[in-house]
DRENDODO-434160 format. One line per field, with one value per residue (C-alpha): residue number from 1; x, y, z. Coordinates in Angstrom, 1 decimal, always signed. Example, Ala and Ser with C-alpha at 12.3 -4.5 7.8 and 13.67 -1.06 7.14 Angstrom:
n	1,2 $
xx	+12.3,+13.7 $
yy	-4.5,-1.1 $
zz	+7.8,+7.1 $
END
This chain:
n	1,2,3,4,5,6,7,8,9,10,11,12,13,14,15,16,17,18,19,20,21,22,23,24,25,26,27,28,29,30,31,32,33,34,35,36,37,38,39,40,41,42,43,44,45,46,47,48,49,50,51,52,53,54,55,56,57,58,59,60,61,62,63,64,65,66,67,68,69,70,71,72,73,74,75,76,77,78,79,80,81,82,83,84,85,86,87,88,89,90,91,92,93,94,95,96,97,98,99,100,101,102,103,104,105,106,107,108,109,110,111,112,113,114,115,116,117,118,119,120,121,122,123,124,125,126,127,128,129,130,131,132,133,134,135,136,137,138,139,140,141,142,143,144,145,146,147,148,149,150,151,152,153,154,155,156,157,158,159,160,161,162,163,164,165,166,167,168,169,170,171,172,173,174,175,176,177,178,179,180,181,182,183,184,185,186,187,188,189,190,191,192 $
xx	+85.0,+86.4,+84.6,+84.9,+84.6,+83.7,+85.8,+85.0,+84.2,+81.7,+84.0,+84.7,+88.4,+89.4,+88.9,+92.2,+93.2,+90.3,+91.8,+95.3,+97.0,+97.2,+100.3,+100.9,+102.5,+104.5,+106.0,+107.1,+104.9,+105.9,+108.3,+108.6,+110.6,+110.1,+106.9,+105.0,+101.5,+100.3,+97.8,+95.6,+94.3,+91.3,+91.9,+92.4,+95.3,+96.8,+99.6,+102.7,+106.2,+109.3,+113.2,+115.0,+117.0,+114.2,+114.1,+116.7,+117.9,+121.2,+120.1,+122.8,+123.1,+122.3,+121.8,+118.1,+116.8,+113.1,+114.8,+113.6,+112.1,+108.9,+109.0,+106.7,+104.8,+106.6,+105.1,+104.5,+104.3,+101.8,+101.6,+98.6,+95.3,+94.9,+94.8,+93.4,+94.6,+92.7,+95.3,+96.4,+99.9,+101.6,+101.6,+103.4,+103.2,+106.0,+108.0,+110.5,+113.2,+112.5,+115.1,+116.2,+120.2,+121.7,+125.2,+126.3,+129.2,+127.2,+125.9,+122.3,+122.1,+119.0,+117.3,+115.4,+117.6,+116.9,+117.6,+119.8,+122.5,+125.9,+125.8,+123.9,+120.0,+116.7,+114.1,+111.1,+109.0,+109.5,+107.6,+106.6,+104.5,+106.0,+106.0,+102.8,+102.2,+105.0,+105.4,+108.6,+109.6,+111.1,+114.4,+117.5,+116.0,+116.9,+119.4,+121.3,+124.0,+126.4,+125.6,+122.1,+119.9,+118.2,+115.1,+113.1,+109.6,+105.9,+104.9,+103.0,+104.2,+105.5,+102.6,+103.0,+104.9,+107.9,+111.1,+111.6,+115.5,+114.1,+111.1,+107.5,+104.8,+101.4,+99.1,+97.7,+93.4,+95.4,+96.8,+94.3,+92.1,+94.9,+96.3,+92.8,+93.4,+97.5,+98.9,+102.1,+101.0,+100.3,+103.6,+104.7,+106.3,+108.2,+108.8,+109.8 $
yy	+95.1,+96.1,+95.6,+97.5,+97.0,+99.6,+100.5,+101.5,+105.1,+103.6,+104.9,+102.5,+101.3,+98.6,+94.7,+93.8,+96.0,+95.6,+91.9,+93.4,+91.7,+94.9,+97.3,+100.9,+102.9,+105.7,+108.7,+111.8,+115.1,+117.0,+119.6,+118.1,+115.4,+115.1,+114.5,+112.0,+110.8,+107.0,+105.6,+102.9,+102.2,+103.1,+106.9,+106.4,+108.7,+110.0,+112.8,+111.2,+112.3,+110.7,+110.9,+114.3,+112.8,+112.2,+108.6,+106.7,+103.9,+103.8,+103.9,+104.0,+104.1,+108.2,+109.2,+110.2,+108.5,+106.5,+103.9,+103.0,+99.7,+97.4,+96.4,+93.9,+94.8,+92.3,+92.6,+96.4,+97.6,+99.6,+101.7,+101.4,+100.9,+104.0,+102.0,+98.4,+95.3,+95.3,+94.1,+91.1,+92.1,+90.2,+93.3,+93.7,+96.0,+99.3,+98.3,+100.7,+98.7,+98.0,+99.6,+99.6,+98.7,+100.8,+100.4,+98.5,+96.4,+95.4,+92.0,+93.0,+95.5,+96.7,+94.1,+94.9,+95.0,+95.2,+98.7,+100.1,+98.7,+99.5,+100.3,+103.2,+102.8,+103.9,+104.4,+102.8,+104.0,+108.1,+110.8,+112.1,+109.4,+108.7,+105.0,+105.2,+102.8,+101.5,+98.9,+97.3,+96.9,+94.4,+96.8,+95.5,+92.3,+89.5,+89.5,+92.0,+93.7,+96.2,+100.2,+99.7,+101.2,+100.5,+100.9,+101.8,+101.7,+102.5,+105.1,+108.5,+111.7,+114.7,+117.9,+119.3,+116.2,+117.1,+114.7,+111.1,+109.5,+107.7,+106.3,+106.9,+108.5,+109.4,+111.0,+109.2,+109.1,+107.3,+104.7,+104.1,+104.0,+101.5,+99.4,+97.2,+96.5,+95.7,+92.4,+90.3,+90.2,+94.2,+96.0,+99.5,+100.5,+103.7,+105.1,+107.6 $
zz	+75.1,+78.2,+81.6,+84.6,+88.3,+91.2,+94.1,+97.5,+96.3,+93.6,+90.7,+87.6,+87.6,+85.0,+86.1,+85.1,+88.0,+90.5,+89.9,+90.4,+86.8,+85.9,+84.6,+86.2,+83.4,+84.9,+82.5,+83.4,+83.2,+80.6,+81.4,+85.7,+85.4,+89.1,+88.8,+87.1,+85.7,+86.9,+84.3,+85.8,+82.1,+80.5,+81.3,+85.5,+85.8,+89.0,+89.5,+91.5,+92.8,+91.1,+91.9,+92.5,+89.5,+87.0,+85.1,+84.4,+82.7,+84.5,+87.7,+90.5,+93.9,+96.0,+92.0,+93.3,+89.8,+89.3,+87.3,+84.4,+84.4,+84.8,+88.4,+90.2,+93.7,+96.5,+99.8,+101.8,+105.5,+107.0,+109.9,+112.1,+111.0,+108.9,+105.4,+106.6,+105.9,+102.2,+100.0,+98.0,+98.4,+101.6,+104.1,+107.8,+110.2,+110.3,+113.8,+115.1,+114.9,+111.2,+108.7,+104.9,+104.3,+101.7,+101.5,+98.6,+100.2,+102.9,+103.4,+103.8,+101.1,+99.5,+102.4,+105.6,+108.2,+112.2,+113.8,+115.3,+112.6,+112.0,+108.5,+106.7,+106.7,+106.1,+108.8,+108.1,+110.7,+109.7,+112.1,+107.9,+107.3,+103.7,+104.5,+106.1,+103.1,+101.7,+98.9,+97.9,+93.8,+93.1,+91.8,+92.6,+94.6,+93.1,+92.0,+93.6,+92.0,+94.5,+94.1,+91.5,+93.8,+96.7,+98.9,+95.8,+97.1,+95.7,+99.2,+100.1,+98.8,+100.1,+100.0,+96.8,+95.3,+95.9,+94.8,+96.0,+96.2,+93.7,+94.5,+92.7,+95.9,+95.3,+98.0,+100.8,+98.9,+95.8,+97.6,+99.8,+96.8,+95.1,+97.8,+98.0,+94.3,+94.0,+94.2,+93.7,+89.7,+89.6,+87.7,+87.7,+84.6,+84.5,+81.0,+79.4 $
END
């Protein structure tokens, strides 16, 4: 029998989750394969935004692909106060100077990297929001192999849900409504 726990907005979410050992399956909506379903188990689903190149299993670097794979939560950044400090996963605050490396023969790629930087990088702190909350998979981490991908991150979509570079986004009310509940044992597995 399966036992449930509430969150903040007094719906029932699975207690493997609220205890975050819990598995986000994510699979592409049927006929968007920009988009994508999150199921949170025992029927919690939530609508998300995938890569402008779908899923893949061959996942390379600028292909704009979610790749296929299970990946483990590793740490975030937040901005400001506008989600809390509710989480089980190590977070840190978005600074300015705070950017993403992505340029395979680099030394610090797919790694945080101090801004400004002389190689290509991603802003972390971006007047969108889109990393308002951002979560960092454990893609391409450890270990790292040149041109696989990088900054793949769990963060806030785009209005309408439009296509990450690769990335899986939900709105702002689902992660809020997640981020209490993820930890360094939650997965995200994107299938097919």
């Amino acid at each position: 029998m399966r036992s449930y726990s509430k969150n903040r907005e007094g719906k029932a979410l699975p207690s493997k989750l609220a205890k975050g050992r819990r598995i986000l399956t994510v699979r592409a909506r049927p006929g968007v394969a920009t988009q994508g379903l999150i199921n949170a188990g025992a029927g919690v689903v939530f609508p998300c935004a995938l890569g402008r190149g779908g899923i893949s299993a061959a996942k390379r670097e600028g292909d704009g692909a979610t790749p296929l794979a299970s990946m483990r939560l590793l740490s975030g950044y937040l901005r400001g106060r506008s989600f809390g400090r509710g989480s089980r996963l190590p977070l840190a605050a978005i600074r300015a100077d705070l950017g993403w490396c992505e340029v395979p023969d680099d030394r610090n790629y797919n790694r945080p990297v101090r801004i400004p930087y002389g190689a290509s990088h991603e802003t972390m702190l971006r007047a969108d929001g889109l990393y308002d909350a951002c979560i960092v998979l454990d893609w391409n981490i450890r270990p790292r192999r040149r041109g696989r991908g990088s900054a793949i991150f769990f963060h806030l979509a785009r209005p309408g849900f439009q296509p990450t570079a690769g990335c899986v986004a939900v709105s702002r009310q689902v992660m809020a409504r997640l981020l209490p509940l993820l930890s360094r044992q939650t997965m995200i597995a994107v299938r097919r």
